[in-house]
N, C-alpha and C positions, 0 to 999 in steps of 0.2 A: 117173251123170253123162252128160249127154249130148254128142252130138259138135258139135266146134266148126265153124260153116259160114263160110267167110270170105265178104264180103259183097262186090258189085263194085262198081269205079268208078264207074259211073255211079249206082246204088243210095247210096253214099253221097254225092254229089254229090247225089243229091235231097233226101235229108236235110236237109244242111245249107245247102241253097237253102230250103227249108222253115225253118229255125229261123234263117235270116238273116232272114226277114221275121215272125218271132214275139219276136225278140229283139234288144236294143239294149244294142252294148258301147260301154263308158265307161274308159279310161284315167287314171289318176293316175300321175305321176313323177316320182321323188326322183333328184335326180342328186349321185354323190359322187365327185368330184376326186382320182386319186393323182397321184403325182410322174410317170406317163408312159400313162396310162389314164384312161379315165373307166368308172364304174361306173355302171348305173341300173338301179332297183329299180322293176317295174310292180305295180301293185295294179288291177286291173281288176273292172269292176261290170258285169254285165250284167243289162240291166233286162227284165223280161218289155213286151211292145208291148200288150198285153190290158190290164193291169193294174199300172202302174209302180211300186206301191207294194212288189209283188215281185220280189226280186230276187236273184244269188248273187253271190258276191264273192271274186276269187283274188286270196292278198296273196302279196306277195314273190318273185314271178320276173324272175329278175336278169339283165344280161348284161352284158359287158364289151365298152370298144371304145379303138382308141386314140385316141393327142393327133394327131387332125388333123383336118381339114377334117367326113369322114366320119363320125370314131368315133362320134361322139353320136345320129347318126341310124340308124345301125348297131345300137348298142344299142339303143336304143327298138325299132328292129323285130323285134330279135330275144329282147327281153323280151315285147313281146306276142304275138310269135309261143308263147312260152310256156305264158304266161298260155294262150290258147286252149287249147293242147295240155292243159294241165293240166285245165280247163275238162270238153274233152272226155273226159278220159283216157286220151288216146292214147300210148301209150310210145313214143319216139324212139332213133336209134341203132338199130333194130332190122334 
């Protein structure tokens, strides 16, 4: 097995400047109502830019937010913020 290189900042930043113009994400969301929160569930598509007809698909990353002004938009961001992470693979909390 070989050794694990971590990659830099700026290396990954090209990356993903690179597959931001090769790839187009798409959001779907379900929002569900408790008695003092709201829940929303993202399902996101990302479409290859080459070729649309290819494409991958992350269902069910979730996030919670509360009853005000904010929660809802707080959820969404932080369900696709997800979504991407899952996307890429990247482990969080780390």
């Amino acid at each position: 097995m070989g050794d694990i290189i971590p990659m830099s900042n700026n290396s990954i930043i090209g990356k993903l400047a690179k597959a931001s113009q090769e790839a187009y994400p798409v959001c779907d969301y379900d929002n569900f109502l408790g008695d003092n929160y709201i829940l929303v569930k993202c399902t996101m598509t990302i479409h290859d830019v080459a070729n649309p007809k290819n494409f991958i698909q992350i269902k069910g990353c979730s996030a919670f937010g509360a009853h005000d002004k904010y929660g809802s938009g707080n959820a969404m961001s932080y369900s696709r913020k997800y979504a991407f992470l899952n996307a890429l693979n990247l482990a969080t909390g780390l």
